[in-house]
C-alpha positions as a Markdown table, in Angstrom:
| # | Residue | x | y | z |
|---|---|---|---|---|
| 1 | Unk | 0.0 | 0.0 | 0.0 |
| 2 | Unk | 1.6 | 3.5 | -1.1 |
| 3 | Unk | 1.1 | 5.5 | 1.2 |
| 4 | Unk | 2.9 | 8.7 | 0.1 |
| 5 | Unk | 3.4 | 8.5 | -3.5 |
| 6 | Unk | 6.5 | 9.5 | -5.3 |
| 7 | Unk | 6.4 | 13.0 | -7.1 |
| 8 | Unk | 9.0 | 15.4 | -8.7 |
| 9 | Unk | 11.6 | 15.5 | -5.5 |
| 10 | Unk | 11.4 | 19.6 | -4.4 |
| 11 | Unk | 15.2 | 19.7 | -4.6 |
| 12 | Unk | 15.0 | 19.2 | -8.3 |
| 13 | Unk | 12.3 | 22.0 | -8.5 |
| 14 | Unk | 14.8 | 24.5 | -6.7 |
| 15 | Unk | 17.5 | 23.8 | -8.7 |
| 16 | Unk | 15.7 | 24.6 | -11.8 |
| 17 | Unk | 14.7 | 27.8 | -10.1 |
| 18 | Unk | 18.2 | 28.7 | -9.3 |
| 19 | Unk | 18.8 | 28.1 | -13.4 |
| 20 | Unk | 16.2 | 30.4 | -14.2 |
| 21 | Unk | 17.4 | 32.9 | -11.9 |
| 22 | Unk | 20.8 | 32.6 | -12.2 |
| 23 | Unk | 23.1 | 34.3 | -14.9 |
| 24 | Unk | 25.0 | 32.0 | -17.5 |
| 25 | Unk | 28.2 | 33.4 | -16.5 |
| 26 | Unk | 28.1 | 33.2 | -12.8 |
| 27 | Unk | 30.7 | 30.9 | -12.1 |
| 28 | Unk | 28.6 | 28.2 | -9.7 |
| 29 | Unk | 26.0 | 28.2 | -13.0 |
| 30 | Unk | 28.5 | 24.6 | -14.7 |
| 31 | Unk | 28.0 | 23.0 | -10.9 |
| 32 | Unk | 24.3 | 24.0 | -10.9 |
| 33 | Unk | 23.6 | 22.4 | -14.2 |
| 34 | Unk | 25.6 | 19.4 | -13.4 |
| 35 | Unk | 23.6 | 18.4 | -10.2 |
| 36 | Unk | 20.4 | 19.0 | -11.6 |
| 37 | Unk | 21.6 | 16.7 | -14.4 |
| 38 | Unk | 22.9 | 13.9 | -11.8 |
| 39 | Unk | 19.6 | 14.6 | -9.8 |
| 40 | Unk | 16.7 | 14.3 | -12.9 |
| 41 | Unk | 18.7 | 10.9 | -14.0 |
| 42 | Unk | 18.8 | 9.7 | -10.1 |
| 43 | Unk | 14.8 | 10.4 | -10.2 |
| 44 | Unk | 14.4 | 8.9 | -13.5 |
| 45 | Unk | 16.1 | 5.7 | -11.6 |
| 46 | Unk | 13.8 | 5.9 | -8.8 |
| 47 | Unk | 10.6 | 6.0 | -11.6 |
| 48 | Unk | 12.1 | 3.2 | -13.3 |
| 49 | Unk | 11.1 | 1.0 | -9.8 |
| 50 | Unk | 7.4 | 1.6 | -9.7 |
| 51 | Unk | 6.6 | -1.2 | -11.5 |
| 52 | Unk | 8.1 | -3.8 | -9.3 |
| 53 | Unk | 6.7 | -1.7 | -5.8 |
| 54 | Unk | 3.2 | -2.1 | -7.6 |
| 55 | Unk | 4.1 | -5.9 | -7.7 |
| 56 | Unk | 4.4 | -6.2 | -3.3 |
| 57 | Unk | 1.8 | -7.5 | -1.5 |
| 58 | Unk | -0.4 | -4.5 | -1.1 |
| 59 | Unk | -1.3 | -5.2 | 2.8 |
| 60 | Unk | 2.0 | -6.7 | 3.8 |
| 61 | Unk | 4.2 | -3.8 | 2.8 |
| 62 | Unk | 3.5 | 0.1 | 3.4 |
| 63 | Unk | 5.4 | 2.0 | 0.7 |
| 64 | Unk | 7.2 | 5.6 | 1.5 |
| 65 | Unk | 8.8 | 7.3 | -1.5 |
| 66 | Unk | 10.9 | 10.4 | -1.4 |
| 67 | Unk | 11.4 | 10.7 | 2.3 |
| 68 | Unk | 13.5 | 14.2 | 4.1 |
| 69 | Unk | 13.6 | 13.5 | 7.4 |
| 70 | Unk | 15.4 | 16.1 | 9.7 |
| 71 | Unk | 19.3 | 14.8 | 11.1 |
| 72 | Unk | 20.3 | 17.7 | 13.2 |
| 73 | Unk | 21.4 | 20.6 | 10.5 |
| 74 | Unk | 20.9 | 17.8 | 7.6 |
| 75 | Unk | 18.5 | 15.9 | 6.0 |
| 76 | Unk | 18.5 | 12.6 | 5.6 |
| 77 | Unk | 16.8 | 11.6 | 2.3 |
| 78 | Unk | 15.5 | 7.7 | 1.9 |
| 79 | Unk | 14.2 | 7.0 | -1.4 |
| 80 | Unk | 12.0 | 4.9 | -0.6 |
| 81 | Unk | 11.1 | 2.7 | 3.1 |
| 82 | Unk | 8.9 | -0.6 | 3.2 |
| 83 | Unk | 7.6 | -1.1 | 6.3 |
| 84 | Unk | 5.7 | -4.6 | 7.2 |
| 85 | Unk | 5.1 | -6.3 | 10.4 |
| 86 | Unk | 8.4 | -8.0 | 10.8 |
| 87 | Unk | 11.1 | -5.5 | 8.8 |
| 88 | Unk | 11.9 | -2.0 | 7.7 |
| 89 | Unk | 13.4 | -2.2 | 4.4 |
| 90 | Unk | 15.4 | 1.5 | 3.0 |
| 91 | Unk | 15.6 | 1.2 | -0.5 |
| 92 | Unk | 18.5 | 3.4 | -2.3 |
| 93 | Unk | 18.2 | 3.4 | -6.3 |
| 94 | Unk | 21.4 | 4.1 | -8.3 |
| 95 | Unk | 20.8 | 5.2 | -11.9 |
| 96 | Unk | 24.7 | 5.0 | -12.7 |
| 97 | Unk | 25.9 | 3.3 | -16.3 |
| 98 | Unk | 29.1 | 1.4 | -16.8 |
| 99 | Unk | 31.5 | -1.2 | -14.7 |
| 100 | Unk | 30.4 | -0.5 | -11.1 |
| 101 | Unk | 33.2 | -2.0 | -8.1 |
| 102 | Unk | 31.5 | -1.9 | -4.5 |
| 103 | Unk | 35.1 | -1.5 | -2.3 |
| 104 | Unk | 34.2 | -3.0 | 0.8 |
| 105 | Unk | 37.8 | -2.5 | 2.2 |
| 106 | Unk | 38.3 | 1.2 | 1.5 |
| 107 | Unk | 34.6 | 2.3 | 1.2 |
| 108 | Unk | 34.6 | 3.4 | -2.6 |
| 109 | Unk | 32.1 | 3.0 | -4.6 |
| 110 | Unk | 34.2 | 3.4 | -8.0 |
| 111 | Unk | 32.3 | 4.0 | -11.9 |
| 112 | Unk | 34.6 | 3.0 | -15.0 |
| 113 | Unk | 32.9 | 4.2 | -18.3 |
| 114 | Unk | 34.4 | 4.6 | -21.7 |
| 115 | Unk | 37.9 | 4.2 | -20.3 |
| 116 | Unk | 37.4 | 6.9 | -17.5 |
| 117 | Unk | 37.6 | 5.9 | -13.6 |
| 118 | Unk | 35.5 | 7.9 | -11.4 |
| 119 | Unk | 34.8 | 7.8 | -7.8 |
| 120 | Unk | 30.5 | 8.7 | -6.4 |
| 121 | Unk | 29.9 | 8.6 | -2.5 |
| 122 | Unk | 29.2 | 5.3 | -1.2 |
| 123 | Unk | 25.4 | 4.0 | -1.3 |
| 124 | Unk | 26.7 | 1.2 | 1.3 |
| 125 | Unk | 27.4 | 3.7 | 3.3 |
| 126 | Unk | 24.8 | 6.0 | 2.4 |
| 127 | Unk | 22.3 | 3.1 | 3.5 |
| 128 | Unk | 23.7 | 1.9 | 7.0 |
| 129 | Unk | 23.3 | 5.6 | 8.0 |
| 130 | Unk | 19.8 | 5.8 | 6.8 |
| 131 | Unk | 19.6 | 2.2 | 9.0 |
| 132 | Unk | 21.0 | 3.7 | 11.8 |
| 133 | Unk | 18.7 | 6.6 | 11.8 |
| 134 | Unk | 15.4 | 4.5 | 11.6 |
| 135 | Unk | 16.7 | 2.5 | 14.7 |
| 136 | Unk | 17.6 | 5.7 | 16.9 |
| 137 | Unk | 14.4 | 7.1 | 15.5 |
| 138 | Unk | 12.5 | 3.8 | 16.4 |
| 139 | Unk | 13.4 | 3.5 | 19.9 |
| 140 | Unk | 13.2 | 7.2 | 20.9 |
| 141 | Unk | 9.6 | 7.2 | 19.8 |
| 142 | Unk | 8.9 | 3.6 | 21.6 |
| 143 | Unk | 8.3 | 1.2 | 19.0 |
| 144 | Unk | 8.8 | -2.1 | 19.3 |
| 145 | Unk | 12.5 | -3.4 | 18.2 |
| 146 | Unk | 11.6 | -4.5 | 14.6 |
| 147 | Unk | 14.3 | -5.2 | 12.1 |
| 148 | Unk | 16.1 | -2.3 | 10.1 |
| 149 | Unk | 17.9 | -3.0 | 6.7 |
| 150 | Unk | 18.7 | -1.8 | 3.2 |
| 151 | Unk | 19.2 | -2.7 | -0.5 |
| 152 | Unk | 20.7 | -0.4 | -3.1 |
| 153 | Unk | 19.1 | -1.2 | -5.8 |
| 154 | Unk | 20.9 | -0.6 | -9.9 |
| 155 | Unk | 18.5 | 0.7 | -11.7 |
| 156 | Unk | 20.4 | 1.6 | -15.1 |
| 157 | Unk | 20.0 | -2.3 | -17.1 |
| 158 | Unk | 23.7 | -1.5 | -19.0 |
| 159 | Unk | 25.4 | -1.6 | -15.3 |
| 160 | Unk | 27.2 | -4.2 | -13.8 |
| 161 | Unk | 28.6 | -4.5 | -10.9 |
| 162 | Unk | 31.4 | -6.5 | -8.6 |
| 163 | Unk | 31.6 | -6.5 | -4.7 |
| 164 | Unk | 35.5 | -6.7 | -3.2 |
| 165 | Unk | 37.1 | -6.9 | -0.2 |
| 166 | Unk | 36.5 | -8.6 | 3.5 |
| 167 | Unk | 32.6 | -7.8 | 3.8 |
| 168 | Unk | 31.9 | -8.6 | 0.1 |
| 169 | Unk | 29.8 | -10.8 | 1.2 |
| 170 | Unk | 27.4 | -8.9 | 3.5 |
| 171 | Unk | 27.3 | -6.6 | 1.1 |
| 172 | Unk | 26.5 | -8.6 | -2.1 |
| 173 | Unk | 23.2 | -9.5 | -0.6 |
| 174 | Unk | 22.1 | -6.1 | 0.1 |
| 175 | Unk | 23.1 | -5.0 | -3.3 |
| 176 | Unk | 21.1 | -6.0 | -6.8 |
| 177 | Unk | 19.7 | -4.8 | -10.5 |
| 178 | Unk | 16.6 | -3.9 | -10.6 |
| 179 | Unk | 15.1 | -6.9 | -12.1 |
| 180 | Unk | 16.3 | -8.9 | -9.3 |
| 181 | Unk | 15.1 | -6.5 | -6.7 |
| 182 | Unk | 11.7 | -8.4 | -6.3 |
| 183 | Unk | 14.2 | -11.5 | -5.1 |
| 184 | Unk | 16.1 | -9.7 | -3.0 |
| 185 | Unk | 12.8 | -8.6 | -0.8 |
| 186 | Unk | 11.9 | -12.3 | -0.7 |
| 187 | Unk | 15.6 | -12.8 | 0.5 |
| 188 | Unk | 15.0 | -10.1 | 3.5 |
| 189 | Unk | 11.0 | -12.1 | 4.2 |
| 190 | Unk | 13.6 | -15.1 | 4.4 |
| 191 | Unk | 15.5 | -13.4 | 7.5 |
| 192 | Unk | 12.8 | -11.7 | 9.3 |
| 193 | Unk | 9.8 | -14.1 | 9.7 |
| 194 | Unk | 8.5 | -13.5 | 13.4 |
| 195 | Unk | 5.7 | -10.0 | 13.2 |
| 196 | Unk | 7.1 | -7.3 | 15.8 |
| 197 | Unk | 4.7 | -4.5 | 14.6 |
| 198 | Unk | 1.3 | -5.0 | 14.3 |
| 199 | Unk | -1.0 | -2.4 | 11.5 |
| 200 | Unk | -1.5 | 0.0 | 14.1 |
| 201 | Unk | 2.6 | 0.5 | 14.9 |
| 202 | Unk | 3.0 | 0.3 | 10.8 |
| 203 | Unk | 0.5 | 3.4 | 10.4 |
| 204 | Unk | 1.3 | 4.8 | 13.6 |
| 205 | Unk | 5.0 | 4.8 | 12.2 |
| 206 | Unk | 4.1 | 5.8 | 8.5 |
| 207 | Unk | 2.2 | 8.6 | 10.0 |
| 208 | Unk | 5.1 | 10.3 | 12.3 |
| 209 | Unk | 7.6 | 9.7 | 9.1 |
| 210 | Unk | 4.9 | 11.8 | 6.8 |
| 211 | Unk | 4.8 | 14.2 | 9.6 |
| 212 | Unk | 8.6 | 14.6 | 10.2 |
| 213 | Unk | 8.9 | 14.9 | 6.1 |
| 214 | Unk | 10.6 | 18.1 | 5.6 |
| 215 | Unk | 11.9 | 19.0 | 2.6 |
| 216 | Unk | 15.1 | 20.6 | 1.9 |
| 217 | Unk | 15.0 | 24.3 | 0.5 |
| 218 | Unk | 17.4 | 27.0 | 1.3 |
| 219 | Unk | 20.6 | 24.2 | 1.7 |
| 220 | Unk | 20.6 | 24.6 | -1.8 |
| 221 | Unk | 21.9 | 27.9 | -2.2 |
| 222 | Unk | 24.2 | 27.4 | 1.1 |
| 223 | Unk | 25.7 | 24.3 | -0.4 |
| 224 | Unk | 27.0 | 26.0 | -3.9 |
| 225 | Unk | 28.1 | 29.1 | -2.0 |
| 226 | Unk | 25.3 | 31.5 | -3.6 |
| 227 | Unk | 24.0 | 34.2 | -2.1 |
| 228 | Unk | 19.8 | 35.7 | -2.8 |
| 229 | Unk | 21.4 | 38.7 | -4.1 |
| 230 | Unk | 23.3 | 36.7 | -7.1 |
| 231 | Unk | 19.7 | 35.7 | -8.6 |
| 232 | Unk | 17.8 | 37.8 | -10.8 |
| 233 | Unk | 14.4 | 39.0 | -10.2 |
| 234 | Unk | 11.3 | 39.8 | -11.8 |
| 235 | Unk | 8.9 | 38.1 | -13.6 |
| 236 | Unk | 11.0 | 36.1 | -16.3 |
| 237 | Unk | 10.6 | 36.0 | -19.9 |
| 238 | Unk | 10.3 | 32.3 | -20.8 |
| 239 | Unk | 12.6 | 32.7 | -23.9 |
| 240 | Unk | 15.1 | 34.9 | -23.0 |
| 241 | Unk | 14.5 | 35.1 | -19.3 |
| 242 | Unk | 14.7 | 38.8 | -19.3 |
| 243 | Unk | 13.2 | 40.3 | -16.4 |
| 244 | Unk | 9.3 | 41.6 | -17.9 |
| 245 | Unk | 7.9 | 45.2 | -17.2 |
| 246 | Unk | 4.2 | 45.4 | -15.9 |
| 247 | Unk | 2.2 | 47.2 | -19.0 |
| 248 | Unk | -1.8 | 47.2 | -19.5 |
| 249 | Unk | -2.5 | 45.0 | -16.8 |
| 250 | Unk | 0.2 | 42.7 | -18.6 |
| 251 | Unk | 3.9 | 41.4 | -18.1 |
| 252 | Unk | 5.5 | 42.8 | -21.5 |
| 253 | Unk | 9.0 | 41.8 | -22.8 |
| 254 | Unk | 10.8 | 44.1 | -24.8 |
| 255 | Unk | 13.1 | 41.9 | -26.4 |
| 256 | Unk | 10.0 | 39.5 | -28.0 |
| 257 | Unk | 7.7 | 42.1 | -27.7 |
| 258 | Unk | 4.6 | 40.0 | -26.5 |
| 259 | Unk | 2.8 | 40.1 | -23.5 |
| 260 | Unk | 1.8 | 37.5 | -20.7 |
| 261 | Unk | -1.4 | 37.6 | -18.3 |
| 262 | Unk | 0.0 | 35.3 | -15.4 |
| 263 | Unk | 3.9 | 35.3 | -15.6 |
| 264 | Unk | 3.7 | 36.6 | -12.2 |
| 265 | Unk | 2.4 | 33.0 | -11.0 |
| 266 | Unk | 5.6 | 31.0 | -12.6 |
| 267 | Unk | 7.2 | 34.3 | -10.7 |
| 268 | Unk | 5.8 | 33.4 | -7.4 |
| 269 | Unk | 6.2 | 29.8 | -7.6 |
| 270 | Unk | 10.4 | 30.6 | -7.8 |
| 271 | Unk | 10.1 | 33.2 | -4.6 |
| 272 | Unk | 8.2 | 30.3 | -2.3 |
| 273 | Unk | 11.1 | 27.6 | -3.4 |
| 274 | Unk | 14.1 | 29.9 | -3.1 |
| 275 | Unk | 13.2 | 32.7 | -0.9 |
| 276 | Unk | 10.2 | 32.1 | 2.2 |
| 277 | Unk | 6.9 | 30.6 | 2.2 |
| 278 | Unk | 5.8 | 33.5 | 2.5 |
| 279 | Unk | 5.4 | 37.4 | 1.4 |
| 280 | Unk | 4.2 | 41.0 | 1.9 |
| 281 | Unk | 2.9 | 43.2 | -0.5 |
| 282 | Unk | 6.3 | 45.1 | 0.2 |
| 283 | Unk | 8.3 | 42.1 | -0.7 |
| 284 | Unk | 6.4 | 41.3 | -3.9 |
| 285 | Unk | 6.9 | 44.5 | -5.1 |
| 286 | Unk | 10.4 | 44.3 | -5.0 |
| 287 | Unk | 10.6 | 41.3 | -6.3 |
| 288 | Unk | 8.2 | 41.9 | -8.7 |
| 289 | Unk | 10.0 | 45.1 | -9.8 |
| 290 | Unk | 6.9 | 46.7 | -9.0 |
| 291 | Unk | 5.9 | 50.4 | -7.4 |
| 292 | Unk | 1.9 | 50.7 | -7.4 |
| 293 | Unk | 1.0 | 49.0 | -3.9 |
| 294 | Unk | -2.3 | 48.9 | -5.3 |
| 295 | Unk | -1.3 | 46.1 | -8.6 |
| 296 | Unk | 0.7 | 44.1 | -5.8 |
| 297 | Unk | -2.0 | 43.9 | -3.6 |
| 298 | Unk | -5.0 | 42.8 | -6.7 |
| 299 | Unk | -2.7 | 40.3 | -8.2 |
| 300 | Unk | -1.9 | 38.9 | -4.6 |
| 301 | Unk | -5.7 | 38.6 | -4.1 |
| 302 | Unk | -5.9 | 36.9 | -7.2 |
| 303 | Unk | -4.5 | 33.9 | -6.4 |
| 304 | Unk | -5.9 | 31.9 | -3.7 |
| 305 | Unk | -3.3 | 32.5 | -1.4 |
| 306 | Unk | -3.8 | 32.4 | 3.0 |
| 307 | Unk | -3.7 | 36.0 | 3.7 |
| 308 | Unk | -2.2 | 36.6 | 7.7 |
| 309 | Unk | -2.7 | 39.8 | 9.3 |
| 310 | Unk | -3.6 | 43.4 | 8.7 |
| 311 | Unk | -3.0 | 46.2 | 5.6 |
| 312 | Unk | 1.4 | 46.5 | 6.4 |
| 313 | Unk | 2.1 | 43.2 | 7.8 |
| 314 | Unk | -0.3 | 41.3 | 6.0 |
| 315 | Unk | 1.9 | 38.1 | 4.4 |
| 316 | Unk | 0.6 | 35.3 | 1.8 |
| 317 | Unk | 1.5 | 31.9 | 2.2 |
| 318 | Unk | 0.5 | 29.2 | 0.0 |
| 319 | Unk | -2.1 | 26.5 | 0.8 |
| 320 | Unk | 0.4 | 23.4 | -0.1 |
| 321 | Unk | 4.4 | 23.3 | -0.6 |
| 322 | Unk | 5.4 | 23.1 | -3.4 |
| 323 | Unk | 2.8 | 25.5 | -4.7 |
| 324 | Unk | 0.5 | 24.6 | -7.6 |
| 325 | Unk | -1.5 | 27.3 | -8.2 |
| 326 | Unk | -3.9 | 25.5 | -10.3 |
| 327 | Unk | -5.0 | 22.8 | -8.0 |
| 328 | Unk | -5.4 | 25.1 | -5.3 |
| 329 | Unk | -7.8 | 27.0 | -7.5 |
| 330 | Unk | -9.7 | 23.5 | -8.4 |
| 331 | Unk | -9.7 | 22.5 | -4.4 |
| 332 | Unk | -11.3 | 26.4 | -4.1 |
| 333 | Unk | -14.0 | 25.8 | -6.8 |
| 334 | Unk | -15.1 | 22.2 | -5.1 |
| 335 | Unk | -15.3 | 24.3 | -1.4 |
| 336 | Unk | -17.7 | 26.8 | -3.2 |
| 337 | Unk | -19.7 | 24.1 | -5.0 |
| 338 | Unk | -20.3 | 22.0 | -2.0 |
| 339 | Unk | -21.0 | 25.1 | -0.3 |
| 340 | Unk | -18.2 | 24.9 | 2.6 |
């Protein structure tokens, strides 16, 4: 049973804001580019798995994807947790091509591809932390002492892989291609047969995990050394993502010369991933490269947003993170038709 269902991870959505935003030449733009690359494949990976999570027993196993759970100034990020009666299962997916060596004696994790060696954080590694954080997170929250494990599973089918060194063998198990992965689960129901949780610790479980789900955001720009000021503002210009000036009730460019109705939406949508969930009329202006109070405040109005507080200190949040402006304006429509 899926319980919370996978969707576009929010760290890929800020890093395409930061490309919008962020000039060509700045010289952080190549490592940008590159992560966002490295992060779309790795979610890509993560896609390619559906099909064999569909294929668990719907009410032995509940399914997480995409989990951020807070690790003091960190997050740590699980792809995807089982949780049954009798395990815990963290699934990493690698989407990596090429001769893969797992080095259990030095801790690499080591790609050769068309002749070139290169060296990617560990996944091993990766995984027993995420294992020891589900056990420390078990017990201070008093759940019964159920089983904790991992697989990293190879999602790329052109990968293969070797295991060396003196724990090759506890790590072989734990490691698979995809099209095995449905084996290896069967391998893991092979080790932990006796139930320790019963449906009411799995969803009292699932539920704390979907509550301590937090998201990274401003890491992003702390981790590649950019500062707020280094990104451009404005509602953007979708071709040549020129900053637009506000003309007849319109966003105009003056390089295309056309105008747009609602660029100040794709505008907003940028601000709540890279700046604060929320916003004054002040600080949209700004940001908007507005100066009429008056157009801030009707085009704030506009858009469904929770308004908090009075005329100068009013702020506008969005209803859900990340925001969709759309479906909050469907959810609004069903509320007035049923009359709520």
């Amino acid at each position: 049973m899926i319980l919370k269902v996978r969707v576009v991870p929010l760290i890929i959505l800020i890093l395409e804001a930061i490309l919008r935003r962020l000039p060509k030449s700045h010289p952080r733009y190549p490592m940008i580019e590159d992560e966002h690359r490295r992060r779309l494949i790795g979610y890509k990976g993560e896609e390619s798995l559906d099909f064999y999570y569909r294929s668990l027993p719907e009410q032995k196993y509940f399914i997480l994807h995409d989990l951020n759970l807070p690790d003091g100034p960190y997050n740590c990020q699980i792809d995807t947790l089982l949780i049954s009666s009798d395990s815990i299962i963290a699934v990493g997916s690698k989407n990596i091509g090429g001769n893969l060596t797992f080095d259990t004696e030095n801790k690499q994790f080591i790609q050769e591809w068309h002749g070139e060696i290169k060296g990617y954080p560990n996944p091993i590694a990766q995984e027993e932390r995420h294992q020891e954080y589900l056990q420390k997170l078990l017990a201070a929250h008093n759940f019964p002492p159920v089983p904790v494990d991992y697989v990293v599973v190879l999602s790329n089918p052109y990968a293969t892989y070797v295991v060396t060194g003196p724990e090759s063998g506890k790590v072989k198990k734990r490691i698979c291609k995809a099209d095995a992965f449905l084996n290896r689960i069967k391998m893991f129901e092979g080790f932990y047969k006796t139930p320790v949780l019963d449906t009411k610790d799995m969803r009292r479980l699932s539920r704390l995990l979907i509550k301590m789900n937090t998201p990274p955001t401003n890491f992003v720009l702390e981790k590649f050394g950019i500062q707020k000021s280094d990104l451009i503002s404005g509602a953007l210009c979708p071709t040549f993502h020129h900053p637009l000036i506000r003309k007849k009730r319109k966003w105009y460019c003056p390089t295309c010369q056309t105008y747009s109705k609602d660029a100040h939406i794709n505008m907003l949508m940028d601000y709540f991933l890279l700046y604060d969930l929320k916003i004054t009329n002040k600080q949209f202006r700004e940001f908007a490269r507005l100066d009429c109070i008056h157009t801030a405040g009707r085009i704030l109005r506009s858009l469904n947003l929770i308004s908090s507080g009075a005329k100068k200190t009013r702020t506008y949040s969005p209803a859900s993170f990340p925001w969709d402006p759309k479906k909050e304006v469907k959810n609004m429509s069903k509320k007035v038709r049923s009359g709520n």
